[in-house]
PAFI-963788 format. One record per residue: residue in one letter; x, y, z of N, C-alpha, C in turn. Coordinates in pm, whole numbers, plus 50000, padded with zeros to 5 digits. Atoms other than C-alpha are relative to their C-alpha. Example, Ala and Ser with C-alpha at 12.3 -4.5 7.8 and 13.67 -1.06 7.14 Angstrom:
A500894988150000512304955050780500905012050000S499184988149994513674989450714499235010950073
***
This chain:
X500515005750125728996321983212499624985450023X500305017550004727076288383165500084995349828X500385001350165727136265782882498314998749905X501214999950035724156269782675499614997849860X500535008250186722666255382287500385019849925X500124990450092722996284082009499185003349952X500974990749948719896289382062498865007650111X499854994849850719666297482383500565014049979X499184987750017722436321582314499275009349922X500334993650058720526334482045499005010450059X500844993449970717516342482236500115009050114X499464995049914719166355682525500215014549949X499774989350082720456379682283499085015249936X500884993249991717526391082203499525007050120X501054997049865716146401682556500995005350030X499204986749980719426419282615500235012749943X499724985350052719196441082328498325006450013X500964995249990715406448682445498874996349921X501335002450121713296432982200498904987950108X501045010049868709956418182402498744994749911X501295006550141708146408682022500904993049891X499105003950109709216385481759498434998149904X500565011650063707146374081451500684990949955X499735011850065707586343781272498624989549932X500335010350099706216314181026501264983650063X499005008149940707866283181272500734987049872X499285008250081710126262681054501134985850139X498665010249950712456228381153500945001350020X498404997749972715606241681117500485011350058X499414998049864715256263481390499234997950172X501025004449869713626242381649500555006350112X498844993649862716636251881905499115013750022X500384983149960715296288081883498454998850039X501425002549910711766277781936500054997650098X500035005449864712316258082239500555009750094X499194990049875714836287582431498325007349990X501324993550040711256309282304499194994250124X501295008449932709176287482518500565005350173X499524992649888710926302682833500695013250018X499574994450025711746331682735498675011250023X501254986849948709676367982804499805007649867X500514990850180709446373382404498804995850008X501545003850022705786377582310500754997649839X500105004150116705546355382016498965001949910X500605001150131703436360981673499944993949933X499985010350073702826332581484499265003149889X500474989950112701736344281137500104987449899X501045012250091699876321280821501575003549867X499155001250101702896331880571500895010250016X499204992349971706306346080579500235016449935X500464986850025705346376780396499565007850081X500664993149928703416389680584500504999450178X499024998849860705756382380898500875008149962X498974994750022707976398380752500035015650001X500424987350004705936429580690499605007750152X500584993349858704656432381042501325002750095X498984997149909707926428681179500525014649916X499924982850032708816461480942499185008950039X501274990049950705626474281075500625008750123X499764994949860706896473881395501535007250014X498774990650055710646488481293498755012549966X499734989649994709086518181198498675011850082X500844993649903706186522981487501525005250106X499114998749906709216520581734501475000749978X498954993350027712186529381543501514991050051X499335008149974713846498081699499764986649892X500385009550103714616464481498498684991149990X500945015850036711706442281375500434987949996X499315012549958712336406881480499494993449887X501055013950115711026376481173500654991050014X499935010450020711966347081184499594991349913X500715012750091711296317080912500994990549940X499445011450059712646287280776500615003349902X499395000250102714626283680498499684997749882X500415001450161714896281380122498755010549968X501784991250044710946292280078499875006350070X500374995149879710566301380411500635014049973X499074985050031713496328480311499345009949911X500124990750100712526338279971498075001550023X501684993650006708566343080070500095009750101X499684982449920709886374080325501035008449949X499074989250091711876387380051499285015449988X500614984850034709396416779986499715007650146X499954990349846709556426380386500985001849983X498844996150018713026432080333499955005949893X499784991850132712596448779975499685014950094X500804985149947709986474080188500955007250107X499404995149865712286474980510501625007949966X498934993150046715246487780288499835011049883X500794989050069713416509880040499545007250088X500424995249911711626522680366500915007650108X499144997749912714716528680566499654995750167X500995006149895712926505780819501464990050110X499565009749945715116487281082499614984250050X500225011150018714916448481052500654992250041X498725013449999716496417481129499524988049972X500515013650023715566385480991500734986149991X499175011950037716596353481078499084989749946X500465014950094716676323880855500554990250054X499385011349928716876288180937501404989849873X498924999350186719896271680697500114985450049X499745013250044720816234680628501004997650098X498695004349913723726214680838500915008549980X498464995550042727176232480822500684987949877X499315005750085728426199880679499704993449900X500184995850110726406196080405499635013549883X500064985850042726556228380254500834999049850X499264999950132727566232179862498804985849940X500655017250072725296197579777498595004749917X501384992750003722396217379708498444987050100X500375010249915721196199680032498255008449979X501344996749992716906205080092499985010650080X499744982349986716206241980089501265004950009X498814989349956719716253180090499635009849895X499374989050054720436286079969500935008450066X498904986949978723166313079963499405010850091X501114991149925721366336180210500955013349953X499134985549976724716363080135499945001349857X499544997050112724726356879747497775007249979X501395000150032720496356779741499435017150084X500484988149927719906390979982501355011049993X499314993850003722976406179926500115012949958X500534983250062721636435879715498995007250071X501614991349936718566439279891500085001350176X500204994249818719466445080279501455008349993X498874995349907722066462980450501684991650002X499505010549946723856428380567499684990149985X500455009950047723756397580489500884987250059X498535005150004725836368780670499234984650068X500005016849968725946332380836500664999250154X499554996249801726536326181227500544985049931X498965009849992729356296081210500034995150120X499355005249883730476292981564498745010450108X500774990349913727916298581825500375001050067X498884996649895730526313182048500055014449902X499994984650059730456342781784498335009050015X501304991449984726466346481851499795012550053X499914984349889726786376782091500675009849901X499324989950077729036394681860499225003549877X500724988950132727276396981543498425001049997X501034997649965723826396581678500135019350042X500254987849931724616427881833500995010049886X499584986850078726916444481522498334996149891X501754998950076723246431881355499125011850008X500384986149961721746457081554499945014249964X499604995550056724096481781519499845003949859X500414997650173723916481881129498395002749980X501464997850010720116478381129499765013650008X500684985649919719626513781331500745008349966X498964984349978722846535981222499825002749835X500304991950135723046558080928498684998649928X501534998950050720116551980682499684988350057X500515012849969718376523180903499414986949877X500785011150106717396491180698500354984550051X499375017849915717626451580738501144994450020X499125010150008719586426480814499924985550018X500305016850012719546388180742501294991750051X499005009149921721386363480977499404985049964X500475016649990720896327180872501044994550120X499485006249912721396298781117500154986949982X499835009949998722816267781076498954990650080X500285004349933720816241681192500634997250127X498685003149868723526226281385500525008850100X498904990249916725256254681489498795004050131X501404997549900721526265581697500324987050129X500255012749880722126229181919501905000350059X498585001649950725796231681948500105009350140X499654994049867727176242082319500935012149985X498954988149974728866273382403500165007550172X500024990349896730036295082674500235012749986X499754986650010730196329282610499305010250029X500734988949903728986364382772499045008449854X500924992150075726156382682640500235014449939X499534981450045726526416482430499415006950062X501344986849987725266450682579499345001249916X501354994250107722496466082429500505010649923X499224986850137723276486782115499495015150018X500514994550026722966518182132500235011549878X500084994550093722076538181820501155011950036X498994993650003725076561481688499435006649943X500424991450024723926594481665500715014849907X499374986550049725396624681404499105011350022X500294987349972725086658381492500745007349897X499474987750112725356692181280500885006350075X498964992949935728336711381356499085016249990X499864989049927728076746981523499465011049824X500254990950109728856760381173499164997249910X501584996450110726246747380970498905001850039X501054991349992723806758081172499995012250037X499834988950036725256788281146499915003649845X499615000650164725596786480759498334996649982X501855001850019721226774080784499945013050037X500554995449907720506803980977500485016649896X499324989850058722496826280744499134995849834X500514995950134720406812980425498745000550013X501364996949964717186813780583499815014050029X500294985250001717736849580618500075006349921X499484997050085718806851380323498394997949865X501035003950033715656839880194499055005549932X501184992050053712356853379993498944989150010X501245017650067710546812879922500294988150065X499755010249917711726789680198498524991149979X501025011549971709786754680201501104990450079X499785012349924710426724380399499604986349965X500865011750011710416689980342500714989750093X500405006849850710046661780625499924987649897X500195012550056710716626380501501004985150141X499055013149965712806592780566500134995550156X500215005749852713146576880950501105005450098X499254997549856715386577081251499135019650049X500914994549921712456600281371499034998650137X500485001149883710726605981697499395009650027X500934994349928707666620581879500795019350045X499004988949968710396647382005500555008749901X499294990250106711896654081711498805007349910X501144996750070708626660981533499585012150062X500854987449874707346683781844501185011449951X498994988149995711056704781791499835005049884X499304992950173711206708181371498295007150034X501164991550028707106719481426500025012550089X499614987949959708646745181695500205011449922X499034988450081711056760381472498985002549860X501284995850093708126760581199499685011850019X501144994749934705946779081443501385016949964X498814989649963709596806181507500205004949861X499724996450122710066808481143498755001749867X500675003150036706616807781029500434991049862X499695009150146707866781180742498894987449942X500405008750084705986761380496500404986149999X499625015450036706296723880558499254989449891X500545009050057705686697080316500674984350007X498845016349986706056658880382500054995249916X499205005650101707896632880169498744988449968X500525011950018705876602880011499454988650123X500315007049837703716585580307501065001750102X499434999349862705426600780555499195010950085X500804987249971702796627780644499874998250130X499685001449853703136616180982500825012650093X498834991249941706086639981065499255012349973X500564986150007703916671481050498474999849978X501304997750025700336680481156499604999249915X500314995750136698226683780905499255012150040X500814987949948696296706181132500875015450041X499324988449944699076731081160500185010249927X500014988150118698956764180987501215003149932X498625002050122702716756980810499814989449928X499375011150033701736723880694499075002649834X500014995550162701626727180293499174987149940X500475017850094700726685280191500964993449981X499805006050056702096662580049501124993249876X500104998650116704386650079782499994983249954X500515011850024702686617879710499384997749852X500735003950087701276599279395498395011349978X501364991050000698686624679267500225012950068X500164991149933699876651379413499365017149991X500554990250021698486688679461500785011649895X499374992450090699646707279159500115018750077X499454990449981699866737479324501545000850118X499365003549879702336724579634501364990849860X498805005350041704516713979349500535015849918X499334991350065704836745579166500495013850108X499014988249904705686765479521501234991850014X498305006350016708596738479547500655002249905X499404997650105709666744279206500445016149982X500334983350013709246781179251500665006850120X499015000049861711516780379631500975003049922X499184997150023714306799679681501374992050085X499105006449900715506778879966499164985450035X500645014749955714626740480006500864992950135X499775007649895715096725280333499364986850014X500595012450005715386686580327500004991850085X499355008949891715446665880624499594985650035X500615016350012715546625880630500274994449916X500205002450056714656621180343501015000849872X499015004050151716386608879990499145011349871X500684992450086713346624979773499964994449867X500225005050121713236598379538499065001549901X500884999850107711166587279233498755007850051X501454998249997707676592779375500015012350083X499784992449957708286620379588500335012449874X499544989050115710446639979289499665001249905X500725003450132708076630979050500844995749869X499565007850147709586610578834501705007349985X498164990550028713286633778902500075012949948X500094985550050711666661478809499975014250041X500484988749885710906685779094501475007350003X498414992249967714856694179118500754995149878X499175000650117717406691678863500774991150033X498835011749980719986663478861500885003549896X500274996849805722056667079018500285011350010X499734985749967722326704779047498825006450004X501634990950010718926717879134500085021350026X499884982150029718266756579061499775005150134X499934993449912717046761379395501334998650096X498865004049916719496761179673499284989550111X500365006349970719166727679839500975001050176X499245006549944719976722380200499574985050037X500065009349954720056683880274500364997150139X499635005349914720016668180582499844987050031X500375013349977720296628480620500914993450113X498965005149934721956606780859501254992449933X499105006850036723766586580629501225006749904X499294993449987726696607080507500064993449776X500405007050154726206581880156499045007049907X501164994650049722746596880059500425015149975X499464983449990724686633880078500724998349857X499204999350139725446642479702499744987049898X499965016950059724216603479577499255003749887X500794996450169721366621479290500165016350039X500054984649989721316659479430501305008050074X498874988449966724346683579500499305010550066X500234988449896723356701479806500465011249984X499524986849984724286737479875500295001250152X499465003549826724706727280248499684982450011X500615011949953724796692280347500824995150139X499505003149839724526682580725499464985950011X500525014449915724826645680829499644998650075X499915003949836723206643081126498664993249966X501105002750025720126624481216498855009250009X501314992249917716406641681243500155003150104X500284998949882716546635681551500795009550096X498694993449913720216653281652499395015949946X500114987550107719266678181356498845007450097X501414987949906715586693881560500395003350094X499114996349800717636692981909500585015049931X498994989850031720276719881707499105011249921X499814989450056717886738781547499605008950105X500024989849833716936757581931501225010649931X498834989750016719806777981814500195010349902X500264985650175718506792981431498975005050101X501014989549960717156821881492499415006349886X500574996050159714566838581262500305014649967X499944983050047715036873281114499045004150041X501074991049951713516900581198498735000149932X501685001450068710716898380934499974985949923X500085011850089709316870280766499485005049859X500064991650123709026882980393498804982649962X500865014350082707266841580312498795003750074X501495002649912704086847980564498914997149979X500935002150095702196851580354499584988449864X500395012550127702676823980103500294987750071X500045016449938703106797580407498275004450000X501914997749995698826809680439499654993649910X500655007850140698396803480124500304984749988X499515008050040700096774180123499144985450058X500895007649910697976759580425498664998049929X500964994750028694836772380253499814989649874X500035010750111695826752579944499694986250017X500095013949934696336719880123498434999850020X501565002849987692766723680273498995001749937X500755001250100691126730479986500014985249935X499355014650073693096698979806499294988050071X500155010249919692406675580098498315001650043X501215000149933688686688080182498814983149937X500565010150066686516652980093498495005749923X501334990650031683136674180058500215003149885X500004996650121684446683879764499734989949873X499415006150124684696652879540498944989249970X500475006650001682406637279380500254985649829X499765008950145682736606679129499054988249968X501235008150012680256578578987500254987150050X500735012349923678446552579172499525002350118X501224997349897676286544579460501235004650159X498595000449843679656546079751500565011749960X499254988950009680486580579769501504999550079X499115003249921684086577079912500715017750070X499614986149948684796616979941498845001050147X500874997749854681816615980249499744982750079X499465014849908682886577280374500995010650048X498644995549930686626598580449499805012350096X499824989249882684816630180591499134986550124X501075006049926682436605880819501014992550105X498815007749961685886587780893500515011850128X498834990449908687596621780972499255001750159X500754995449847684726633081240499534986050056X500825012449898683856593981425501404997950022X498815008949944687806579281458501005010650088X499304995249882690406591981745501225008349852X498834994850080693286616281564501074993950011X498545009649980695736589981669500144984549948X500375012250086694226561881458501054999249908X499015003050077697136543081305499184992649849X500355003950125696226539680915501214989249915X498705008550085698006512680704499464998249858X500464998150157697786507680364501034990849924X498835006250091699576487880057499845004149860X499344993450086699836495479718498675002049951X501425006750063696696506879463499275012649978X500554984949997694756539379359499365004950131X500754990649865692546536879693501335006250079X498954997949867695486543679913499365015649991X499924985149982694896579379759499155005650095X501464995449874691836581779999500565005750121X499224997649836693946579780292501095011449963X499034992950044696706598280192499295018049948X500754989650006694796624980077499495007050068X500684993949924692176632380255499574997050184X500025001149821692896619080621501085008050043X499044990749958694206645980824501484994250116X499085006349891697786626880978500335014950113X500164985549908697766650381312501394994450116X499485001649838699836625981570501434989649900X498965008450009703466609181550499914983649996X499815012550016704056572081459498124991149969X501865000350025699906571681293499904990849866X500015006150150701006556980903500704989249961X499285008850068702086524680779499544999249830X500325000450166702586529380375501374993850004X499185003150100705036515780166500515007949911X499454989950084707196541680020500634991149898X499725013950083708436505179798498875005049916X501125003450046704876506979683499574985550006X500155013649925704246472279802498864992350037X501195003049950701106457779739500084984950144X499965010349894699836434380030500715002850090X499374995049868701456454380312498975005650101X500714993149895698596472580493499084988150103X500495011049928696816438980621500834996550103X498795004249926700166422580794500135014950082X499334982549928701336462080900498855005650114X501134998749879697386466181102500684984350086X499845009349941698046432381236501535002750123X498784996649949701536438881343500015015850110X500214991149942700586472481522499094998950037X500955003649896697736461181686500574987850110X499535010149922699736432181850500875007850078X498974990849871702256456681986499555007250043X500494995249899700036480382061498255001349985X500875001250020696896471682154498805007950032X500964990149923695286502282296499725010049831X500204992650133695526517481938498884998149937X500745009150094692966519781685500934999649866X498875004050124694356504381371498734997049898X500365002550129692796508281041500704997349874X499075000250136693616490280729499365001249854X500585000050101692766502280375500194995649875X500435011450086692496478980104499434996449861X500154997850073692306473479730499494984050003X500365014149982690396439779649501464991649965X499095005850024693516427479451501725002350119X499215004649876695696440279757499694992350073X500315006549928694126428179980500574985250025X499645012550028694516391479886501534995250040X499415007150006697586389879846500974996150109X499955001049866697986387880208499354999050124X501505002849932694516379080308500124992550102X500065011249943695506351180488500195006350135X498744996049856697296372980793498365003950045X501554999449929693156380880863500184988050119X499745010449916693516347481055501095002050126X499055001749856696156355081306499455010550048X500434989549914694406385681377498644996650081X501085003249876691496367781538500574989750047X499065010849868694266343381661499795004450126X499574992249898695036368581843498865010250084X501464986649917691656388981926500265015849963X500154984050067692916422481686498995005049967X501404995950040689906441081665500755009749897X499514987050105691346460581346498935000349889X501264997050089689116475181101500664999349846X499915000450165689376467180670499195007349977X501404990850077687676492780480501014994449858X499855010050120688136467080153499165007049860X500954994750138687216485479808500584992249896X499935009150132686346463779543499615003649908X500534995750101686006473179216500334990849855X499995014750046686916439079057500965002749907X498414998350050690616446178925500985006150035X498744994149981693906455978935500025018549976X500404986650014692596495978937501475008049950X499264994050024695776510878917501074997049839X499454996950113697336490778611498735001249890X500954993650112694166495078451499805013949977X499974982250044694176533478450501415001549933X498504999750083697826529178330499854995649850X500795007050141696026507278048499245009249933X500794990450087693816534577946500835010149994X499064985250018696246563377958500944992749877X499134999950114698686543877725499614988649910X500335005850110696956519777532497915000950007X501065001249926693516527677601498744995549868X501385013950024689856505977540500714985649993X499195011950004692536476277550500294992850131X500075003649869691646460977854500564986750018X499645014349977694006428477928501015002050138X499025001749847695276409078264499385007250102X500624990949897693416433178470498544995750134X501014997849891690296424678587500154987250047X499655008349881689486400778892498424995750036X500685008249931686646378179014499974999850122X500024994949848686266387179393499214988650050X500845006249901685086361479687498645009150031X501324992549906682146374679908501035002750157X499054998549880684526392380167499324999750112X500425000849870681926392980433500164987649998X500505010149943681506358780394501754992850043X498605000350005685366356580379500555002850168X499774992449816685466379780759499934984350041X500725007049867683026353080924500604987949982X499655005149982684656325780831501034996650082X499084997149871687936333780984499895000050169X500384997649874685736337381293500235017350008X499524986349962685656378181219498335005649965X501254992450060683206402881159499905006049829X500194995150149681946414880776498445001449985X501234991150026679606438880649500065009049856X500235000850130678786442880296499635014849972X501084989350051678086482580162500325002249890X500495001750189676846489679849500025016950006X500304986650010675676529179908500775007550117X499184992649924677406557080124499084996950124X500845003449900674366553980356500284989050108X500465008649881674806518980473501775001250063X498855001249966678946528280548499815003650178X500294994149832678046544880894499684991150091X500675010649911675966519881054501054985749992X499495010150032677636494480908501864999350081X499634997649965680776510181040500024995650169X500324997749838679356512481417499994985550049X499965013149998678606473581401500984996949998X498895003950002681906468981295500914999850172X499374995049867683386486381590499374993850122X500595010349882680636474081854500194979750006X499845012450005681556436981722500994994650082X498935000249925684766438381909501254988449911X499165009950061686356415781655500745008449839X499474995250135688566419781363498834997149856X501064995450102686296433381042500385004649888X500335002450097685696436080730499105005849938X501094995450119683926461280536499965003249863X499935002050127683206449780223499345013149889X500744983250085682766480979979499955001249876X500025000550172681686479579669500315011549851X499334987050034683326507279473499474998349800X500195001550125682176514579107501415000749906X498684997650102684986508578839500195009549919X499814986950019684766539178703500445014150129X498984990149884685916556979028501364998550075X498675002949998689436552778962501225007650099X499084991249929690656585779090499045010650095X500324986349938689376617879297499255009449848X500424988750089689536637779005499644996549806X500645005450145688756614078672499394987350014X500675012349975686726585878636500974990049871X499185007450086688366558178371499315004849853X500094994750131686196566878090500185015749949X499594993050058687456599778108501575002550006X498325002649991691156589378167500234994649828X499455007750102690736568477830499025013049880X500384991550092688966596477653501155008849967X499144993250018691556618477708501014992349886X499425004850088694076593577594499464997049849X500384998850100692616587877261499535015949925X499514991550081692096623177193501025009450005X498194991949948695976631177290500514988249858X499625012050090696256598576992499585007749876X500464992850131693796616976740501155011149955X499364985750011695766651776833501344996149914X498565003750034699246631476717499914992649879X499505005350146697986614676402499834981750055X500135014949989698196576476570498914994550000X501125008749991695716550576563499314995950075X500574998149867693146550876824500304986350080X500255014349897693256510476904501704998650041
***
């Protein structure tokens, strides 16, 4: 052992438990950790606001299933990467964020920027604590870890004393953590294997994290062995082809009314990962609380989430990942009595998801922008997205075919898909990375455009503007509707917005000029910007706004109330 600053130790720490990326927003009060940085074999990210560091480092938690590094200053520095930690624990995302904190020995004075980092994050991560003695750095850096990655993964926030970062220590470095894995016992996948035979309406649903390339390849095995009906959880469509003749859709915002009434209509639900919250259960409705009529089996890692809104009929703690290894061992019955309604079920999806089908008003057809998308980009094009009616584009009608391909916000989280391309194009840069974009998302993380030609990200914006807040304005016409307030928005000139940055931008107005305009993008070699002018009346797929607010008003007449 040598003696070395506390943040030395710190960064050391890092590079033993494997991490070779950090972002950050550099702050004063942790210069110490900058300077070990400067010799150190972390690739650094330097990012325009801690939001959006905060998001890319969740980006990268849940491309690689290991922690996201952030870093930022204190006080502001803290509370402006509060909503990467809202997403990275709503997400079940592994995180770690350190903050920089005031002296030790003024502490209580309400010295410049202090805050409580354990009273202020305490609800919203995992963990929440204060490094004292940097002679304890090694230890709770590495139960940091730990916590981050086991049971339901999510953040963790370590503030750092200024002081304590320059103070000397001697102490040995932690091993590298490795993730604590639950497995299903013997008998419940004997007890699965016994109600899957038991069966007439088996479905599947595929959600929540501590997933992998492997585990994905095994649960679409036992699909293939059981011909079964899969459907994934709320942006997670990742975990199951879409091209595979079990895979059902979706149960996302908008979803396919028929893929909800075969779940409702299952005799056997298989859940794995996943919690199956609000947006997923539609609103709590898809299953009964907490005793759903069908027979539920759950499977999550965290042993908490077992019985927390739904009373299983089997519940196996283990992770995804232990859980697809064990199911090699169900075997299917002799006949499959569902075979026929996983066909249908496929058949449904590709009807639902076909873009050819949909047409809605204005000059930017977006149902033949997404097929034009499907046949020119690689099937391994990582899509990101943040909160906003377009998302449905993606979500919809892009076929997810390959493992670790989607950054959404199961939070709903506007201003995440900008930072989340950025952040997955820096780690991996052989990817293509598309990000899709509501004008009022967009913004509110516009700025992270700039580090991406810091950095030379050639990532692509497909930016639809339709000059407001689209989503609470269709909320506005469904429940108070022609009462348009707070909503709409005044838009820059986003091309002219790209080139400034030093990026590329390309302005389309009609479906026509998306293609070309497209190809430019891509031959520019720079991060882009296609500005898309979307008519405000093409709110949804399947209604435009003036017939969202027609409806509402005559659902007002039908009841007797007053139309305004």
């Amino acid at each position: 052992m040598r003696s070395r600053t506390g943040g030395e130790i710190l960064v050391d720490q890092l590079v033993a438990q494997g991490i070779d990326h950090i972002f950050c927003v550099p702050g004063e009060s942790y210069l110490a950790v900058l300077d070990a940085l400067h010799d150190a074999s972390i690739q650094v990210t330097v990012c325009r606001q801690e939001g959006g560091a905060a998001m890319m480092a969740e980006a990268h938690g849940k491309l690689t299933g290991r922690p996201g590094i952030c870093f930022v200053t204190r006080g502001p520095g803290a509370t402006n990467a509060s909503p990467g930690l809202h997403i990275a624990m709503q997400d079940s995302t592994p995180m770690i964020l350190f903050v920089g904190q005031i002296e030790r020995g003024v502490r209580e004075r309400e010295a410049f920027q202090e805050l409580d980092y354990r009273a202020a994050f305490g609800a919203m991560v995992k963990w929440a604590t204060e490094i004292d003695d940097a002679a304890r750095i090694p230890e709770i850096v590495s139960r940091a870890f730990h916590v981050a990655t086991s049971g339901r993964p999510g953040p963790v926030v370590i503030a750092l004393p200024e002081d304590m970062l320059t103070e000397m220590a001697e102490v040995a470095d932690a091993p590298a953590c490795q993730v604590v894995e639950t497995h299903p016992s013997l008998g419940q996948m004997a007890e699965l294997q016994k109600l899957l035979h038991g069966a007439r309406n088996p479905i599947a649903i595929l959600g929540g994290s501590r997933w992998s390339e492997a585990a994905v390849q095994r649960f679409k095995r036992f699909a293939e062995r059981f011909d079964l009906p899969v459907a994934c959880s709320f942006r997670r469509q990742m975990l199951f082809p879409a091209d595979h003749s079990s895979y059902a859709g979706d149960l996302g915002l908008g979803v396919n009314p028929k893929l909800l009434g075969r779940i409702k209509d299952a005799d056997l639900v298989l859940l794995v990962g996943g919690r199956l919250s609000e947006v997923p259960s539609q609103g709590y409705t898809l299953f009964d609380v907490p005793s759903p009529a069908q027979k539920l089996v759950h499977v999550h890692p965290d042993a908490g989430e077992l019985g927390r809104v739904y009373i299983p009929h089997l519940a196996i703690n283990a992770s995804p990942t232990a859980f697809s290894a064990a199911l090699e061992s169900v075997h299917p019955p002799a006949s499959l009595p569902w075979s026929e309604a996983t066909r249908e079920a496929h058949a449904a999806y590709l009807a639902w998801s076909d873009p050819t089908t949909v047409r809605h008003p204005g000059a930017l057809q977006m149902g033949e922008v997404m097929a034009y998308l499907r046949d020119k980009l690689p099937k391994d094009t990582i899509f990101c997205n943040g909160a906003g009616n377009f998302a449905t584009w993606v979500h919809r009608f892009w076929p997810f075919r390959t493992y670790g391909t989607q950054l959404a916000p199961t939070s709903g989280s506007m201003g995440y898909g900008l930072p989340a391309g950025v952040g997955a194009k820096r780690v991996q840069p052989g990817s293509t990375v598309v990000v899709f974009a509501g004008d009022g998302d967009f913004l509110m993380n516009g700025q992270e455009f700039a580090t991406a030609v810091q950095y030379g990200l050639p990532i692509l914006v497909v930016l639809l503007d339709n000059g407001m807040y689209g989503t609470i304005r269709m909320h506005q016409e469904r429940e108070y509707p022609g009462r348009v307030s707070a909503t709409l928005l005044k838009n820059p000139d986003f091309v002219a917005y790209a080139r400034a940055f030093g990026g590329h931008g390309e302005r389309v107005e009609r479906t026509e000029d998306f293609a070309p305009a497209l190809e430019r993008a891509i031959a520019s070699g720079q991060p882009a910007i296609l500005h898309c002018l979307l008519d405000p009346e093409a709110i949804t797929p399947a209604l435009s706004l003036s017939q969202i607010r027609e409806k509402a008003l005559a659902s007002r007449e039908t009841r007797g109330q007053p139309a305004g």
